[in-house]
C-alpha positions as MATLAB code, in Angstrom:
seq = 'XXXXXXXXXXXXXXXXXXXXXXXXXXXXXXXXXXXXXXXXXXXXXXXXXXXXXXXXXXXXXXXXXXXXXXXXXXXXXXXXXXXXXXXXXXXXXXXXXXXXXXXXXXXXXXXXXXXXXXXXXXXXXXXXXXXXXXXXXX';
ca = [
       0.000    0.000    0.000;
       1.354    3.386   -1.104;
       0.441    6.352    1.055;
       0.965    9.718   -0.388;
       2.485   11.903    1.799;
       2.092   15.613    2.217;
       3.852   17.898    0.837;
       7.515   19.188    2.148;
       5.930   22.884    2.484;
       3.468   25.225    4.208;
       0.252   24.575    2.396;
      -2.173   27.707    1.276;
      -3.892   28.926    4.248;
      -1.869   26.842    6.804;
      -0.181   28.423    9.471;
       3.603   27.647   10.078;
       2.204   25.691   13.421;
      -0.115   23.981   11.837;
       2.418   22.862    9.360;
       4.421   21.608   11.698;
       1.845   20.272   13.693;
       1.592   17.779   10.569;
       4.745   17.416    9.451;
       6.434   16.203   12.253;
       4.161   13.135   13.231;
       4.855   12.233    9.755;
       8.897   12.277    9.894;
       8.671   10.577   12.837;
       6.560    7.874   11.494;
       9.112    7.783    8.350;
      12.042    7.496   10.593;
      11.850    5.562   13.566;
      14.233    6.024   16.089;
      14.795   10.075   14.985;
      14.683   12.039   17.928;
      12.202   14.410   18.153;
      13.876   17.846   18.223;
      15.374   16.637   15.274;
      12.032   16.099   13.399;
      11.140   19.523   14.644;
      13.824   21.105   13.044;
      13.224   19.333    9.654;
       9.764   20.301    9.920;
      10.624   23.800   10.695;
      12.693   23.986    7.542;
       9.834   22.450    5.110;
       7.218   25.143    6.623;
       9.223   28.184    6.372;
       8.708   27.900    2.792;
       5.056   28.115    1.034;
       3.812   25.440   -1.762;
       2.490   28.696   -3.608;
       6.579   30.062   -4.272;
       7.261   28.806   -7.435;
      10.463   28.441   -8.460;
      12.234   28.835  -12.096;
      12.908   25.117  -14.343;
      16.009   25.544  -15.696;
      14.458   25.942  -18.760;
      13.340   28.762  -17.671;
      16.416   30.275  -16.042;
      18.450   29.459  -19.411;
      15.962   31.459  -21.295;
      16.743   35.054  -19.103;
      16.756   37.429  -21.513;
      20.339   39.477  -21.704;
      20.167   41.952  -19.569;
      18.336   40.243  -16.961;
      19.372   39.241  -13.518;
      17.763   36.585  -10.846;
      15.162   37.711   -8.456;
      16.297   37.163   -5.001;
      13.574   34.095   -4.427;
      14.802   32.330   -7.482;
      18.538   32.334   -6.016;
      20.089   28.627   -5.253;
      22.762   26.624   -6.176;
      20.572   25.083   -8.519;
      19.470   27.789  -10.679;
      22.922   29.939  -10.343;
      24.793   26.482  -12.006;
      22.596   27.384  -15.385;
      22.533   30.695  -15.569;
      25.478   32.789  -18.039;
      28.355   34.269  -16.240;
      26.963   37.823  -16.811;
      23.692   36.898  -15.765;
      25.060   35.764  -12.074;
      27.244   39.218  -12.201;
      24.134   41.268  -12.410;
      22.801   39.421   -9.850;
      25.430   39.774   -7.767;
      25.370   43.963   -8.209;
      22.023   43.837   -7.613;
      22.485   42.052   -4.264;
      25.097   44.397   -2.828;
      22.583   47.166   -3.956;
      20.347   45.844   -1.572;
      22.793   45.050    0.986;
      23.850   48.669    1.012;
      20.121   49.793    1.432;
      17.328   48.769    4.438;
      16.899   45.087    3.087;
      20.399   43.722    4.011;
      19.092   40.820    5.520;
      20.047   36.976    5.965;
      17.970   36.064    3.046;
      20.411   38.242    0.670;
      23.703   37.763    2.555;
      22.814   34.262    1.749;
      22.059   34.460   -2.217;
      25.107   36.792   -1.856;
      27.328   33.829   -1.209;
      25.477   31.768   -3.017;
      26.402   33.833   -6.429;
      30.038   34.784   -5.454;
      30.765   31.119   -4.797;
      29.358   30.275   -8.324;
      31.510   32.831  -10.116;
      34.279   31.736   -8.221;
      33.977   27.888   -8.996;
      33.273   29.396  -12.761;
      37.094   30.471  -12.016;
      36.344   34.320  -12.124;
      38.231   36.075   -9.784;
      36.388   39.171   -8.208;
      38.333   41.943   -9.878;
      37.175   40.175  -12.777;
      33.547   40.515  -12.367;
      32.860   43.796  -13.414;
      34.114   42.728  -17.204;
      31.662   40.330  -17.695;
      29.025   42.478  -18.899;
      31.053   44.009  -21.697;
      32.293   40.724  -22.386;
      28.924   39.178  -23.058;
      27.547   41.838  -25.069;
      30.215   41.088  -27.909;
];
């Protein structure tokens, strides 16, 4: 017998307690012998997020128009591994834009890293960064 489970986020009109209120009996039940705070803090981590954010295919983030740069909600190592070098360097002025302003918080500090390290990996060194713009409009 196949039971579907529920999903691995906070469903449309659920509250992040009632989330969890279902989620953990569930990874407990799929893991016996997890402790509890454990489950808890797995469950925490599926509710912070809402079924309703969509997120790009890559498909989709391979087809960003030149020019165009990642929204901060579409930012992962997942979607930063497809996109064009010039792409992630736009991204990555546009996050210390709004570092430097009232929204420096944890969520862009973290895409922050999450771009530099994928530039890095790409082998661009930082003082290199700012060419890639010119460079991909050749």
């Amino acid at each position: 017998m196949n039971v579907e489970k529920s999903p691995k986020c906070r469903k449309k009109d659920e509250t992040t307690k009632e989330c969890m209120s279902r989620k953990i009996p569930e990874i407990l039940k799929d893991s016996p012998g997890m402790e509890r705070d454990q489950a808890v803090a797995i469950a925490a981590k599926y509710c912070s997020k809402s079924c309703s954010t969509k997120f790009l295919t890559t498909a989709e983030v391979i087809q960003l128009a030149e020019g165009d740069k990642l929204p901060l909600t579409q930012i992962n190592t997942r979607t930063v591994k497809a996109v064009r070098p010039d792409t992630l360097y736009r991204t990555h002025m546009a996050l210390h834009k709004q570092a430097k302003g009232t929204l420096r918080s944890k969520k862009v500090v973290q895409a922050h890293k999450i771009v530099a390290d994928e530039l890095q990996k790409r082998g661009f060194l930082h003082h290199q960064w700012d060419k890639l713009d010119s460079i991909y409009q050749q």
